[in-house]
mmCIF file of the N, C-alpha and C atoms, coordinates in Angstrom:
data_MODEL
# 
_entry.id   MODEL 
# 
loop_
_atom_site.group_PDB 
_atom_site.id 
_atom_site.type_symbol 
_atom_site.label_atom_id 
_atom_site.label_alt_id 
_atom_site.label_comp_id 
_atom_site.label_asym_id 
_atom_site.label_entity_id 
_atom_site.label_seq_id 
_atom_site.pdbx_PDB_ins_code 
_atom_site.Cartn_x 
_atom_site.Cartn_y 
_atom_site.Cartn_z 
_atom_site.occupancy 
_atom_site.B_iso_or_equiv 
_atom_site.pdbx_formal_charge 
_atom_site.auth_seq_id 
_atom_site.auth_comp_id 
_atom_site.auth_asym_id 
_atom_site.auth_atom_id 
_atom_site.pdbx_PDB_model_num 
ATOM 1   N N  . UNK A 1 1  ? 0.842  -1.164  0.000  1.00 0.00 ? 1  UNK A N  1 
ATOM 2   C CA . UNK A 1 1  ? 0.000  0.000   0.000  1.00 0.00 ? 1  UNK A CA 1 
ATOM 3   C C  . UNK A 1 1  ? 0.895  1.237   0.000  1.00 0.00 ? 1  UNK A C  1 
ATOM 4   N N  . UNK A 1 2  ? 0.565  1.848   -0.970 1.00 0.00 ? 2  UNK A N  1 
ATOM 5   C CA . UNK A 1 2  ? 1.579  3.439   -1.239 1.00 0.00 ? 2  UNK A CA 1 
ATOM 6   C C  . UNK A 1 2  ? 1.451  4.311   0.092  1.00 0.00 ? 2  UNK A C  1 
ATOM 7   N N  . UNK A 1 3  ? 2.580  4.599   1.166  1.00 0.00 ? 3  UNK A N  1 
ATOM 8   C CA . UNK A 1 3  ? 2.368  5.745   2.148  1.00 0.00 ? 3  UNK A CA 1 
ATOM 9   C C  . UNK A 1 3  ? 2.373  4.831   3.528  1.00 0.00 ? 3  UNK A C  1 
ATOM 10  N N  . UNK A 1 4  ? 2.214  3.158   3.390  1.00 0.00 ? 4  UNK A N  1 
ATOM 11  C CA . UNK A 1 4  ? 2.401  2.590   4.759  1.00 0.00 ? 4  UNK A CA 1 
ATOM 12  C C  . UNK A 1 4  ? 3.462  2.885   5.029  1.00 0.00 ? 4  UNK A C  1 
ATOM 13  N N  . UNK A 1 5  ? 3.526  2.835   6.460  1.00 0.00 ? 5  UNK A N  1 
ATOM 14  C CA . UNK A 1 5  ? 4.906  2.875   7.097  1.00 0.00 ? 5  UNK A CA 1 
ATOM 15  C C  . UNK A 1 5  ? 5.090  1.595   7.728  1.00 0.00 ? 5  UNK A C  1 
ATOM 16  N N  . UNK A 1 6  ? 6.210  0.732   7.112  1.00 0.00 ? 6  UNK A N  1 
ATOM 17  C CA . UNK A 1 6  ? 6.236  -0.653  7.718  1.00 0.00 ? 6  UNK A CA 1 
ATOM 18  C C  . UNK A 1 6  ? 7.472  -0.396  9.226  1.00 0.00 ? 6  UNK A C  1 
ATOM 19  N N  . UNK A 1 7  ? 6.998  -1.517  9.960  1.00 0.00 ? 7  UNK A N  1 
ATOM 20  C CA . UNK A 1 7  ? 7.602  -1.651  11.330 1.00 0.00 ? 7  UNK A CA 1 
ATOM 21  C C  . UNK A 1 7  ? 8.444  -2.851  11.206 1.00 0.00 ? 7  UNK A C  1 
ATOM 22  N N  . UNK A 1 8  ? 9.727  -2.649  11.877 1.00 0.00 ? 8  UNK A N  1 
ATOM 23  C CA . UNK A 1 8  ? 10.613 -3.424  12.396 1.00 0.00 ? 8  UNK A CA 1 
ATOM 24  C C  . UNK A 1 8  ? 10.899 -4.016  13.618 1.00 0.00 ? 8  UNK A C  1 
ATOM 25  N N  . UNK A 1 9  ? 11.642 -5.223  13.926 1.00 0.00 ? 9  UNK A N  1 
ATOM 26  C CA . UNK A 1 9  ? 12.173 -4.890  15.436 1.00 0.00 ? 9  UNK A CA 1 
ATOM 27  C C  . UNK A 1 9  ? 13.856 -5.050  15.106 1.00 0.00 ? 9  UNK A C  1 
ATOM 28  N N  . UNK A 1 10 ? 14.772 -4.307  15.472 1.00 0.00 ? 10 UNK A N  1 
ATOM 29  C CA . UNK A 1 10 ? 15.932 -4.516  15.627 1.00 0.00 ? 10 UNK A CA 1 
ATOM 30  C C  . UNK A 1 10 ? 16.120 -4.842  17.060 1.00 0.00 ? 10 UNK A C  1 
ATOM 31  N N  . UNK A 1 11 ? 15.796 -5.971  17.904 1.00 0.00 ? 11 UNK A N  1 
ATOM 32  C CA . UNK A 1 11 ? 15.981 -6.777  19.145 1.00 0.00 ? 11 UNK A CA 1 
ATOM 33  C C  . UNK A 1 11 ? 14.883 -7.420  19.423 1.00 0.00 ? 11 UNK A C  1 
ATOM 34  N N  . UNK A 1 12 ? 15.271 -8.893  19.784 1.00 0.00 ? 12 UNK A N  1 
ATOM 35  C CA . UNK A 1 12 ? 14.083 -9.378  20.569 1.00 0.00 ? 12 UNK A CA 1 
ATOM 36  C C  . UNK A 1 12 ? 14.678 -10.612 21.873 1.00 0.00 ? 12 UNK A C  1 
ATOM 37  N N  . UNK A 1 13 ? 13.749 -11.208 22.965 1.00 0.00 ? 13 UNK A N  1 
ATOM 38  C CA . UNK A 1 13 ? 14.358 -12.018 23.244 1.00 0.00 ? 13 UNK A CA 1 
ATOM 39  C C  . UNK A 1 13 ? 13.737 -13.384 23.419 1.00 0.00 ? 13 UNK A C  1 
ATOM 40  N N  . UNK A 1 14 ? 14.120 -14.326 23.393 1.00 0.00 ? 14 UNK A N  1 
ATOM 41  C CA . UNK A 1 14 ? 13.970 -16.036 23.322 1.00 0.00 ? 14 UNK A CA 1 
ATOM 42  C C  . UNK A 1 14 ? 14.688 -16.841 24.336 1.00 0.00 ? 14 UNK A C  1 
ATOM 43  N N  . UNK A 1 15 ? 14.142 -17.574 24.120 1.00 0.00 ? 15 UNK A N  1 
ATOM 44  C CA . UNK A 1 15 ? 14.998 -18.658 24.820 1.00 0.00 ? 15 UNK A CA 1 
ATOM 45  C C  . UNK A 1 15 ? 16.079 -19.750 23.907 1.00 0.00 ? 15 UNK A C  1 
ATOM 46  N N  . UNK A 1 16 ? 16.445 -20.813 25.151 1.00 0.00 ? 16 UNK A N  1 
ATOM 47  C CA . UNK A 1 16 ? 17.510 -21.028 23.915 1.00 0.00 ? 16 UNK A CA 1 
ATOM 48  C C  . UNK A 1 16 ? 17.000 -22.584 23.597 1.00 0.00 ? 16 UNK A C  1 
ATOM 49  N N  . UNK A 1 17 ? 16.303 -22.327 22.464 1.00 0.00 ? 17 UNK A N  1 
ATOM 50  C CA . UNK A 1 17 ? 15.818 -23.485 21.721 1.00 0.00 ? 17 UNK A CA 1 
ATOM 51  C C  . UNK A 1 17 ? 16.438 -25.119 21.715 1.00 0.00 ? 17 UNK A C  1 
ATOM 52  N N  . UNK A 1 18 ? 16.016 -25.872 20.949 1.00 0.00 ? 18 UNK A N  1 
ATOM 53  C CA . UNK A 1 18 ? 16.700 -27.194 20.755 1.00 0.00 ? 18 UNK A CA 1 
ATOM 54  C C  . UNK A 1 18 ? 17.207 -26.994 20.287 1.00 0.00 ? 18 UNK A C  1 
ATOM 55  N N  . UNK A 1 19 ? 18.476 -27.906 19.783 1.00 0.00 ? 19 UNK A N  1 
ATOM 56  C CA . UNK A 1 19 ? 19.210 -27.635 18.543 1.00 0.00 ? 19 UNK A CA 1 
ATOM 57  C C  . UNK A 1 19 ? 18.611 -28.535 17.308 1.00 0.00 ? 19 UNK A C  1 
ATOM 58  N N  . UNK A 1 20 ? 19.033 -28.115 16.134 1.00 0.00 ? 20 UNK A N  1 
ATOM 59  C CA . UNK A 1 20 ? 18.639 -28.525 14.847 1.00 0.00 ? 20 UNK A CA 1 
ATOM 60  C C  . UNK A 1 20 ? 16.917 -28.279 15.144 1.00 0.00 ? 20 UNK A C  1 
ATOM 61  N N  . UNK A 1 21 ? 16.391 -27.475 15.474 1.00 0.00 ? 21 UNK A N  1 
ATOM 62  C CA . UNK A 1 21 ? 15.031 -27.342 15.402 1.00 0.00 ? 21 UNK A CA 1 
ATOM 63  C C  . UNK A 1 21 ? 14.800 -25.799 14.551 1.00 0.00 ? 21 UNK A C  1 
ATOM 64  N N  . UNK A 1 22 ? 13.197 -26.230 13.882 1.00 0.00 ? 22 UNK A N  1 
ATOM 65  C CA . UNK A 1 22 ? 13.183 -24.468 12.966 1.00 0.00 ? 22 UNK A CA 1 
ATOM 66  C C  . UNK A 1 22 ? 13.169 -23.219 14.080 1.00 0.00 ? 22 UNK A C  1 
ATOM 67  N N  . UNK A 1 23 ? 13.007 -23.237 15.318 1.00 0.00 ? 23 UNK A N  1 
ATOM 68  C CA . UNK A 1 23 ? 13.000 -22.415 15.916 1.00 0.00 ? 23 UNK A CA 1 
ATOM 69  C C  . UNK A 1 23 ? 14.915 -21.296 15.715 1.00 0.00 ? 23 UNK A C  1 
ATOM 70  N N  . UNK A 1 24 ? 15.521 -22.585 15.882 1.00 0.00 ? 24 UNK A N  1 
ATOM 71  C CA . UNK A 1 24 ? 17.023 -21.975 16.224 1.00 0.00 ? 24 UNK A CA 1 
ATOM 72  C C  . UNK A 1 24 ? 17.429 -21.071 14.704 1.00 0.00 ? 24 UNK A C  1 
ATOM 73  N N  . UNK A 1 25 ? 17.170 -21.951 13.103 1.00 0.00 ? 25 UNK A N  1 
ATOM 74  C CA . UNK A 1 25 ? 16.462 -21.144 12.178 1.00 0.00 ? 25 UNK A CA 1 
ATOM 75  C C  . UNK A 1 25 ? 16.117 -19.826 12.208 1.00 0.00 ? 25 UNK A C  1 
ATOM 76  N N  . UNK A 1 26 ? 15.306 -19.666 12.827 1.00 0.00 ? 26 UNK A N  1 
ATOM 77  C CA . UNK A 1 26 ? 14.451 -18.573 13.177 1.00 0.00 ? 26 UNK A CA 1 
ATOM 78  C C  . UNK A 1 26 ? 15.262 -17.178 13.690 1.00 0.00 ? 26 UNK A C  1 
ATOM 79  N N  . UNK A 1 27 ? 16.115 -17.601 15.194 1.00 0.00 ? 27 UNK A N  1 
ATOM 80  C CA . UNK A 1 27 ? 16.903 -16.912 15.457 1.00 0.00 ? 27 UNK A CA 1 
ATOM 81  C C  . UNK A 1 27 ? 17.864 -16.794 14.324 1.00 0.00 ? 27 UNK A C  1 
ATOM 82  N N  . UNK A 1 28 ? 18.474 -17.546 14.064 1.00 0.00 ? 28 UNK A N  1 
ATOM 83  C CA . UNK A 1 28 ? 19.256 -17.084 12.674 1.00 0.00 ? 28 UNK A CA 1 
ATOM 84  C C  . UNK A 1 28 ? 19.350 -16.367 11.738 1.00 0.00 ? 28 UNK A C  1 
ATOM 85  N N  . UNK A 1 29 ? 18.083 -15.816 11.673 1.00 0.00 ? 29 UNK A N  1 
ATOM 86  C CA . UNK A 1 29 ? 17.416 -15.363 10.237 1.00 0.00 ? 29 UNK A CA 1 
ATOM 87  C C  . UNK A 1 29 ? 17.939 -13.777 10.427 1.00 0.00 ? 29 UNK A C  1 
ATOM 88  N N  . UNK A 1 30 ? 17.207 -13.376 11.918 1.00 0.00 ? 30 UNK A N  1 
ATOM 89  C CA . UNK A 1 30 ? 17.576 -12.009 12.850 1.00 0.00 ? 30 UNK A CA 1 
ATOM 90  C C  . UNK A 1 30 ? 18.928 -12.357 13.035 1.00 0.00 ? 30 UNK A C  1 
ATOM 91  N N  . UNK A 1 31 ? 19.709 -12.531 13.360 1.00 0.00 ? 31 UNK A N  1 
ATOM 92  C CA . UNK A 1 31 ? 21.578 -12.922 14.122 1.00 0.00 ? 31 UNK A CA 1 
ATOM 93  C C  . UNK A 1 31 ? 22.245 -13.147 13.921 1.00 0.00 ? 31 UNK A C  1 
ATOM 94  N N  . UNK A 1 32 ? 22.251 -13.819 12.442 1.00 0.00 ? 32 UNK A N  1 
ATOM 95  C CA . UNK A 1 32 ? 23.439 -14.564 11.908 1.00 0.00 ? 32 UNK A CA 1 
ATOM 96  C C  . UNK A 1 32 ? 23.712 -15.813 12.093 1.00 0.00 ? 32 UNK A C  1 
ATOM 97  N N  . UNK A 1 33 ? 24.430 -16.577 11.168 1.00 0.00 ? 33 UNK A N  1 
ATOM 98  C CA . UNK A 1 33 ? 24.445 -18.513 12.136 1.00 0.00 ? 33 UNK A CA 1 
ATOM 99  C C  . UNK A 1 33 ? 25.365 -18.263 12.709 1.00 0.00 ? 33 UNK A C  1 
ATOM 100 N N  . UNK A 1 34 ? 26.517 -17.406 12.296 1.00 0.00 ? 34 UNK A N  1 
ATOM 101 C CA . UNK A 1 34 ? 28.025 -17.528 13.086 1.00 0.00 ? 34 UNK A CA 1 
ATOM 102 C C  . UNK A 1 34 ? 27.359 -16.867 14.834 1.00 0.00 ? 34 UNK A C  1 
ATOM 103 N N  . UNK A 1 35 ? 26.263 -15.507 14.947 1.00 0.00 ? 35 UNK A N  1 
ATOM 104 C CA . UNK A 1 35 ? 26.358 -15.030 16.654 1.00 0.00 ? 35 UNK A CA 1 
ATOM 105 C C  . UNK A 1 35 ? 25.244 -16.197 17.313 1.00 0.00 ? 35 UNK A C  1 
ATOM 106 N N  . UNK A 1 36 ? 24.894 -17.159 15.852 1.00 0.00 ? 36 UNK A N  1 
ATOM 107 C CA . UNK A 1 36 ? 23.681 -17.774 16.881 1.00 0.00 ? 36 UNK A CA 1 
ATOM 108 C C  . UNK A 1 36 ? 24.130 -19.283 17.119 1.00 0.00 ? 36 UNK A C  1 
ATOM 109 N N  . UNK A 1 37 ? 25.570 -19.541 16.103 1.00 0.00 ? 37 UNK A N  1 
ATOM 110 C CA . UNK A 1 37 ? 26.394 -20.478 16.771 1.00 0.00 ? 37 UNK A CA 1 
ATOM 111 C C  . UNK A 1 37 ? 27.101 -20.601 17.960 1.00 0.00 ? 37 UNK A C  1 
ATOM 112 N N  . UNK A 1 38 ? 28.085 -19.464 18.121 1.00 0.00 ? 38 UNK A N  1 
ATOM 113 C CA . UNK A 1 38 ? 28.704 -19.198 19.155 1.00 0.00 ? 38 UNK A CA 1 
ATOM 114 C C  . UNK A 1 38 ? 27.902 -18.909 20.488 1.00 0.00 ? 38 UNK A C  1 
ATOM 115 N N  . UNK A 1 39 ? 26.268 -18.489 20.413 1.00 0.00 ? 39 UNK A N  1 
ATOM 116 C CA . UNK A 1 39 ? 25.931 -18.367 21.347 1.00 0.00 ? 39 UNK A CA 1 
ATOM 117 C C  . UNK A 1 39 ? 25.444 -19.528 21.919 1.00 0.00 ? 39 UNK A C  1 
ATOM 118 N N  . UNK A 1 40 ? 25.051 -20.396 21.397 1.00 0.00 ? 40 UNK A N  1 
ATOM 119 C CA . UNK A 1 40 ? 25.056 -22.051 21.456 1.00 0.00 ? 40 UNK A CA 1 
ATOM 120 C C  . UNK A 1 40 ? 26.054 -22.616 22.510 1.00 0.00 ? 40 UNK A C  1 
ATOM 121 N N  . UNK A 1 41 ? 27.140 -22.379 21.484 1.00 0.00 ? 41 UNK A N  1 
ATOM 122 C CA . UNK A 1 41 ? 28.378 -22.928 22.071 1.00 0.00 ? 41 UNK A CA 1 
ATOM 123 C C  . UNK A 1 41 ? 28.746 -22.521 23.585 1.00 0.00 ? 41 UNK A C  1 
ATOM 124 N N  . UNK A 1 42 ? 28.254 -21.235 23.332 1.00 0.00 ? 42 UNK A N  1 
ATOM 125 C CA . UNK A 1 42 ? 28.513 -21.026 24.655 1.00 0.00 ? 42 UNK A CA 1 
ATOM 126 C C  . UNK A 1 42 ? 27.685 -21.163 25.863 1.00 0.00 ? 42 UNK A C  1 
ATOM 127 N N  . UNK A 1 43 ? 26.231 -21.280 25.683 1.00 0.00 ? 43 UNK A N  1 
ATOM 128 C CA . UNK A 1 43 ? 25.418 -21.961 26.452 1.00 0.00 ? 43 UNK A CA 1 
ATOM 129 C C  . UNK A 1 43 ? 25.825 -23.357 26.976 1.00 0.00 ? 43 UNK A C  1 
ATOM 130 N N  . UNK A 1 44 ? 26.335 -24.329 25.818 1.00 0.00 ? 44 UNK A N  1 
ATOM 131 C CA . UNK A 1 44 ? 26.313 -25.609 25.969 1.00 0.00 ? 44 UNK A CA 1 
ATOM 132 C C  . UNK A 1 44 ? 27.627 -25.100 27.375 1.00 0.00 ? 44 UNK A C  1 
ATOM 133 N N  . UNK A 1 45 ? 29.034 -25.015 26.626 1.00 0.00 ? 45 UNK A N  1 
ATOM 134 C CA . UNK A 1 45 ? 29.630 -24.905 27.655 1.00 0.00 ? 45 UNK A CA 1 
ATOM 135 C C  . UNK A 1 45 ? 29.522 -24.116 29.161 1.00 0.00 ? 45 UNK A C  1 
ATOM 136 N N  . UNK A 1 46 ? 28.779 -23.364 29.379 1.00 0.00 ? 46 UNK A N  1 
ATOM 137 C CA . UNK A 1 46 ? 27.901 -22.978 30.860 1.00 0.00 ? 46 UNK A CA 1 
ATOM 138 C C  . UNK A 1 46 ? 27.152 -24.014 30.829 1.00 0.00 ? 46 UNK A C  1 
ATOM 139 N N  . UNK A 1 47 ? 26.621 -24.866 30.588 1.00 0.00 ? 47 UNK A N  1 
ATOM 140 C CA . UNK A 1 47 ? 25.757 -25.923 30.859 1.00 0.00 ? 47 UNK A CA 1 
ATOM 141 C C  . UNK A 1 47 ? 24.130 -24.927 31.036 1.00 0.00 ? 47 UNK A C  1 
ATOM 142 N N  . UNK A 1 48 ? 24.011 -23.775 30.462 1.00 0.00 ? 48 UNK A N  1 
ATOM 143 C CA . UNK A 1 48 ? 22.641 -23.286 30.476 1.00 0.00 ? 48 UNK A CA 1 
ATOM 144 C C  . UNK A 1 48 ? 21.589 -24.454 30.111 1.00 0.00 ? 48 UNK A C  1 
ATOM 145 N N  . UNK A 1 49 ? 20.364 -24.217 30.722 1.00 0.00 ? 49 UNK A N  1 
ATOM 146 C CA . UNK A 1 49 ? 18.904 -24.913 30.046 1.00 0.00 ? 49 UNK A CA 1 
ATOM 147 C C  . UNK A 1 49 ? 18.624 -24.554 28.973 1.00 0.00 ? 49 UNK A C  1 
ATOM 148 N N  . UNK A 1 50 ? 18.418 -25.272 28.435 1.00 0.00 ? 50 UNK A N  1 
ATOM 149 C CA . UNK A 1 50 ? 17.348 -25.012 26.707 1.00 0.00 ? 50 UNK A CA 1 
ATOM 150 C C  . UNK A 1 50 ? 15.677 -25.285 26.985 1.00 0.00 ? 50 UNK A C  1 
ATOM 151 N N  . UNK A 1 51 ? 15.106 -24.988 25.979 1.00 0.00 ? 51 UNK A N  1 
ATOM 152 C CA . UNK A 1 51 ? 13.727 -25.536 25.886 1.00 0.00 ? 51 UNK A CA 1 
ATOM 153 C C  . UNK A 1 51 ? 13.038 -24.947 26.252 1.00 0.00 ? 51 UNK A C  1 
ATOM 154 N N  . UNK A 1 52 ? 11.662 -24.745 26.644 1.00 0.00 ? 52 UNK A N  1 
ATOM 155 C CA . UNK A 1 52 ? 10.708 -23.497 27.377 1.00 0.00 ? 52 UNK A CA 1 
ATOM 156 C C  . UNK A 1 52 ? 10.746 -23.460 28.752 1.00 0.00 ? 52 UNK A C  1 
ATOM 157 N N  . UNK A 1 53 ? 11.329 -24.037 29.409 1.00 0.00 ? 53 UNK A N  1 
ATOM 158 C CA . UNK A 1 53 ? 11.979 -23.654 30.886 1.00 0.00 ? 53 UNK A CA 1 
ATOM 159 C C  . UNK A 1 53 ? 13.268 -23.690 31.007 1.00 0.00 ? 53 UNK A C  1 
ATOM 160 N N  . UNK A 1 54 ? 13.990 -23.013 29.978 1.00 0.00 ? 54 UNK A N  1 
ATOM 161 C CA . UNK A 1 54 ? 15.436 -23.128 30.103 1.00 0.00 ? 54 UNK A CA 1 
ATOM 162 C C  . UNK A 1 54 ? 16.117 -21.568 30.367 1.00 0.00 ? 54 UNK A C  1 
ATOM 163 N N  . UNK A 1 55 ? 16.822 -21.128 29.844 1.00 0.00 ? 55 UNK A N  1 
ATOM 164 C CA . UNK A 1 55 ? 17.618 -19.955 30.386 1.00 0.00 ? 55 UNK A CA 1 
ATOM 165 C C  . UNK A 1 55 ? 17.116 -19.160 28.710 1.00 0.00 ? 55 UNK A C  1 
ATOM 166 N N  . UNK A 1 56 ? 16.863 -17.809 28.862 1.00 0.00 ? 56 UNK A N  1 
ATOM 167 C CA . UNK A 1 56 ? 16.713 -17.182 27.587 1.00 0.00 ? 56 UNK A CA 1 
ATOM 168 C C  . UNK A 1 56 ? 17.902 -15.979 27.051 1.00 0.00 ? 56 UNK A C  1 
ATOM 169 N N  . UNK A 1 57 ? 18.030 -15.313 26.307 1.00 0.00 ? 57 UNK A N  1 
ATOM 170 C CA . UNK A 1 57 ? 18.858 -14.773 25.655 1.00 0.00 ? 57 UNK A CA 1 
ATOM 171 C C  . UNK A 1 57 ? 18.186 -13.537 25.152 1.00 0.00 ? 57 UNK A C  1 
ATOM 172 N N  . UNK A 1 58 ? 18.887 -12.212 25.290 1.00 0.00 ? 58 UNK A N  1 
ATOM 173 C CA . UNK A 1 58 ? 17.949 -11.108 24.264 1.00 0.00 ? 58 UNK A CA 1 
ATOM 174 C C  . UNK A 1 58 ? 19.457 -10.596 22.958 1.00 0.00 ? 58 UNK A C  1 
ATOM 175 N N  . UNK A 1 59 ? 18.733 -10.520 22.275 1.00 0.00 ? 59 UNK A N  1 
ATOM 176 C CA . UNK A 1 59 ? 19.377 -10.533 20.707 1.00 0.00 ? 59 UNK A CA 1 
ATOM 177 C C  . UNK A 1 59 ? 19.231 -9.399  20.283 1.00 0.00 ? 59 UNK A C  1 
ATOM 178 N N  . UNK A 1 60 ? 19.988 -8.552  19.783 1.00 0.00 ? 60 UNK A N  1 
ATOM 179 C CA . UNK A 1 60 ? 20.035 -7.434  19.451 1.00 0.00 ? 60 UNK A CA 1 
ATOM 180 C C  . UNK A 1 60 ? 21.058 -7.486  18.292 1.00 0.00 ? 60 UNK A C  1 
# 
């Protein structure tokens, strides 16, 4: 439509998904695979929770 003004979000936050699931995808899409690898990696190694009662993350 000529004159909408479309909306963005540059940040949001999640949790930290399964791995190999479309969710983690998802984050990717916003983050990059390389900040949404390393942030993985680095969950795993803190031993953070995943899943919908796990530890969440805000992404910017």
């Amino acid at each position: 439509t000529p004159g909408y003004q479309f909306k963005v979000v540059d940040a949001f936050s999640t949790n930290f998904h399964l791995p190999k699931s479309t969710l983690v995808m998802l984050v990717s899409a916003f983050a990059t695979r390389d900040f949404t690898l390393a942030a993985y990696h680095h969950a795993i190694e803190e031993r953070y929770r995943f899943f919908s009662f796990g530890d969440a993350m805000f992404v910017k």
